[in-house]
C-alpha positions in Angstrom: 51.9 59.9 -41.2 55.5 59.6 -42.3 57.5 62.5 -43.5 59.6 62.3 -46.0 63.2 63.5 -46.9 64.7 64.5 -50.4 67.3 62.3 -51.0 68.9 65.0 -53.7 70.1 67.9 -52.8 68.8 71.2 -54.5 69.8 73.6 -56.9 70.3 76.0 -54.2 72.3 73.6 -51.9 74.4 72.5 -54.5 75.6 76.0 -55.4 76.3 76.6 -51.9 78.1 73.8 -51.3 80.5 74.0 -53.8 81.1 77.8 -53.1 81.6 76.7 -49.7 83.9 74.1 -50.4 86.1 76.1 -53.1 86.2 78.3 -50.2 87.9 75.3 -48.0 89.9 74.4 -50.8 91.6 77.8 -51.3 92.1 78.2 -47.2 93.9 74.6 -47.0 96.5 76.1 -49.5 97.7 78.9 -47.0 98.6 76.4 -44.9 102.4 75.0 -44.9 103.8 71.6 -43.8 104.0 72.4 -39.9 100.4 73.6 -40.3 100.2 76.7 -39.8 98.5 79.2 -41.9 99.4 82.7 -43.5 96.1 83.8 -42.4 95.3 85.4 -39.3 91.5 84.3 -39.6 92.2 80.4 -40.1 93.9 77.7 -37.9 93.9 74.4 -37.3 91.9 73.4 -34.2 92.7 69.5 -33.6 94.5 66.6 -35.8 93.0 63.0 -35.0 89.6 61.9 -34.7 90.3 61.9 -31.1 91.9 64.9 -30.5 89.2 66.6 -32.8 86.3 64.8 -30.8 87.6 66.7 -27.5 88.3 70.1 -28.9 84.8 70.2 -30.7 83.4 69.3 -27.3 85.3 71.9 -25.5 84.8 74.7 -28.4 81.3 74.3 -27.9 81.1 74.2 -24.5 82.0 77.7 -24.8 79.8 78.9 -27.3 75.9 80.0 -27.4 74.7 79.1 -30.7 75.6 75.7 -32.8 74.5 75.2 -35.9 75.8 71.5 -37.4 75.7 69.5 -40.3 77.2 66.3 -40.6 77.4 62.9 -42.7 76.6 60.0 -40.2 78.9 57.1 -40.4 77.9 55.0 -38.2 75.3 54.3 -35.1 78.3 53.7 -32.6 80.1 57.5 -33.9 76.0 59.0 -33.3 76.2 57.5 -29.9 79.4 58.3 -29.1 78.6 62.0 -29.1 75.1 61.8 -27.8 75.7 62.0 -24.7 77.9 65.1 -24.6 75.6 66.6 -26.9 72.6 66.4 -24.4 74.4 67.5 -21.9 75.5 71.1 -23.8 71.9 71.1 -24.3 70.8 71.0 -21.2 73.0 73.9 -20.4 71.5 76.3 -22.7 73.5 76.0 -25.8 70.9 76.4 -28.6 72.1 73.3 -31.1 70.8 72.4 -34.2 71.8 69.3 -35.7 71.0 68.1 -39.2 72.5 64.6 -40.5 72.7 63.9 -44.3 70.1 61.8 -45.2 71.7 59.8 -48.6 75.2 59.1 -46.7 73.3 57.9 -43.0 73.0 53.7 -43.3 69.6 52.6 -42.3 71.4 51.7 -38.2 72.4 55.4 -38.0 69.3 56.9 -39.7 67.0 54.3 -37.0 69.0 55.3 -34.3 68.8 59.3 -34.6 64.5 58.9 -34.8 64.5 57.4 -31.6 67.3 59.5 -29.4 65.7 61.9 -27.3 67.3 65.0 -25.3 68.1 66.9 -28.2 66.5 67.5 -31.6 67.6 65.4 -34.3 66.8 66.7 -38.3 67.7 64.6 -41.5 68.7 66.9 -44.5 70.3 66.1 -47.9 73.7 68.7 -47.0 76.7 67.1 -48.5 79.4 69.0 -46.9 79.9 68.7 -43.2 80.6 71.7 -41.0 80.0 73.9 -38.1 79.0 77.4 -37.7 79.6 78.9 -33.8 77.8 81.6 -32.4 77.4 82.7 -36.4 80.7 83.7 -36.3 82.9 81.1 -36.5 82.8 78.4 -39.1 84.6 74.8 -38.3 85.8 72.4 -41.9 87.5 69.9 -42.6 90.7 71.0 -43.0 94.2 69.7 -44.4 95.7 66.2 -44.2 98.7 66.1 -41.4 100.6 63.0 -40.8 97.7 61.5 -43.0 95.5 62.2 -40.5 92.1 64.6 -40.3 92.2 67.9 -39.1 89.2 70.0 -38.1 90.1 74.2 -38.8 88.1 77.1 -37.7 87.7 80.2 -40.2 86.3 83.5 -38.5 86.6 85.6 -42.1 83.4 87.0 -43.0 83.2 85.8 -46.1 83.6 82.3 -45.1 81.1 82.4 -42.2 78.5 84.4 -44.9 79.1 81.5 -47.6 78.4 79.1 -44.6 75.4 80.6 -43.6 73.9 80.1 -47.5 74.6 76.3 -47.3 73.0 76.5 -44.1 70.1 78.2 -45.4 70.0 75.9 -48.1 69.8 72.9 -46.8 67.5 73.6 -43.5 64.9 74.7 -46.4 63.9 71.0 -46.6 65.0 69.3 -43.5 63.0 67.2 -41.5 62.8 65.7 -37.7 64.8 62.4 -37.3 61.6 61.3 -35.2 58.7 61.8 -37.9 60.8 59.7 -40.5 60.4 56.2 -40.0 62.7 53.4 -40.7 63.2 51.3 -43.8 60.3 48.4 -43.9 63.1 45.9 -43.7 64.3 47.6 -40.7 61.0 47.4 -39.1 60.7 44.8 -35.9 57.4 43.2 -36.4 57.1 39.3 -36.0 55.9 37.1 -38.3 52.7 37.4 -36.4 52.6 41.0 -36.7 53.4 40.8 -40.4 50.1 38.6 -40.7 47.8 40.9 -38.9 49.2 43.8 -40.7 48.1 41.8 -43.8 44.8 41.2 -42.5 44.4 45.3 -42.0 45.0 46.1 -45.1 42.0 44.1 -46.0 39.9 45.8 -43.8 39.4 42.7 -41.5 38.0 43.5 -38.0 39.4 42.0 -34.7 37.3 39.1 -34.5 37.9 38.3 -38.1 41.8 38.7 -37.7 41.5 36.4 -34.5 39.2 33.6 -36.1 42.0 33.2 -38.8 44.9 33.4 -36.8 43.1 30.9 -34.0 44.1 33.7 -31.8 42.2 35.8 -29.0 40.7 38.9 -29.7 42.6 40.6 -26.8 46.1 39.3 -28.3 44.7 40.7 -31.9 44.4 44.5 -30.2 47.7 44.0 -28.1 49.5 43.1 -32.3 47.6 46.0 -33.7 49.0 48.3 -30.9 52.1 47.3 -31.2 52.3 48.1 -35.5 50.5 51.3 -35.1 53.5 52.3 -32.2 56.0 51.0 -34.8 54.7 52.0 -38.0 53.7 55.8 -36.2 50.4 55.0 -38.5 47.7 57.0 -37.6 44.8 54.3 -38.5 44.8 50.6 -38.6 43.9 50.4 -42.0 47.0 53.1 -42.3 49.4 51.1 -40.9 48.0 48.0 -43.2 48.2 50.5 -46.5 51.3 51.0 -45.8 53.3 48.2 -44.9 51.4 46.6 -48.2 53.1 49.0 -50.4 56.3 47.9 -49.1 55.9 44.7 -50.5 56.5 42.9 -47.2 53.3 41.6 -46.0 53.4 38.0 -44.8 49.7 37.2 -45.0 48.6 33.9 -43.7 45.2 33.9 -45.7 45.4 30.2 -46.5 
């Protein structure tokens, strides 16, 4: 059975994400042009998306408890941190990483259901950030050399305003793995599309192979193959389904 994601974001979320990012706004003003800030509590961790790649890494590294939420750009920036992410998992490092749904393109949002070593979640959270051991939160913070910077806040208020977005958003989040790919997306071959077709008419194997001029061994191996693709509990499921999509090629003539 597919699960489904909200592609809008709730009441709730969107209150806390603007609280939280009125919050960044009025931190990035204490900062001056060397980039440094007037506050003890806030600093700029890293400038550069390389730079802020290796400090993330190392900041976690030393932390216990990670709690992410980020807006996927692209399947090759989701595999570039796989691996390091795994590996803090491994270790102990309790990580909880949601992706925003709406912003993920259908590669990225592919790609997360089927990484494994690490839980994956889909969530409609439209500001990116990290909370550290629940006492630390990381942001986007200001423009230097017209480049990103990544900043850490440790004032309370910020890390409590952080944990209501956070609350928010993991109120309707869902496992990368349970939702399944755009039907466009969807690698079946055009003999796959046809026996799907045939399914959602109910046909039985030896029906499906008389009409294909197939065997009725190389019907079952098809079937297997859409129900492992389509994660479609039945084969009259996986048929239903795939009809709705409008994508059926049906070779019923």
């Amino acid at each position: 059975m597919q699960s489904t994601i909200d592609t809008g974001s709730s009441a709730a979320t969107v209150r806390a994400a603007t609280d939280l990012e009125a919050m960044r706004r009025r931190l990035i003003t204490t900062f001056d042009a060397k980039g440094q800030s007037t506050r003890p509590d806030v600093e700029v961790l890293a400038v550069g998306l390389t730079r802020i790649r290796h400090v993330l890494v190392d900041v976690v590294e030393r932390s216990h408890d990670l709690l992410s939420i980020r807006t996927p750009t692209s399947a090759d920036g989701i595999l570039a941190n796989h691996a390091a992410n795994v590996a803090l998992h491994d270790r102990g490092v309790r990580m909880v990483s949601l992706f925003d749904y709406p912003t993920a393109d259908d590669d990225a949002r592919s790609l997360l259901g089927t990484l494994e070593g690490t839980p994956y979640h889909f969530c409609a959270g439209p500001l990116q950030m990290k909370i550290v051991d629940r006492r630390m939160v990381l942001l986007n913070g200001p423009a230097t050399d017209g480049q990103l910077s990544v900043m850490a806040v440790t004032a309370p208020p910020a890390v409590s305003t952080a944990m209501r977005y956070w609350q928010s958003v993991i109120a309707g989040m869902v496992p990368a793995s349970a939702v399944r790919p755009p039907a466009a997306r969807l690698a079946l071959s055009e003999r796959q599309w046809q026996v799907a077709g045939l399914l959602a008419d109910g046909a039985a194997d030896t029906v499906i192979a008389k009409q294909l001029g197939v065997s009725v061994r190389t019907v079952r191996t098809e079937v297997a193959t859409i129900l492992e693709i389509t994660r479609a509990r039945t084969r009259f499921s996986a048929g239903v389904q795939l009809g709705r999509m409008g994508l059926l090629g049906v070779a019923s003539s």
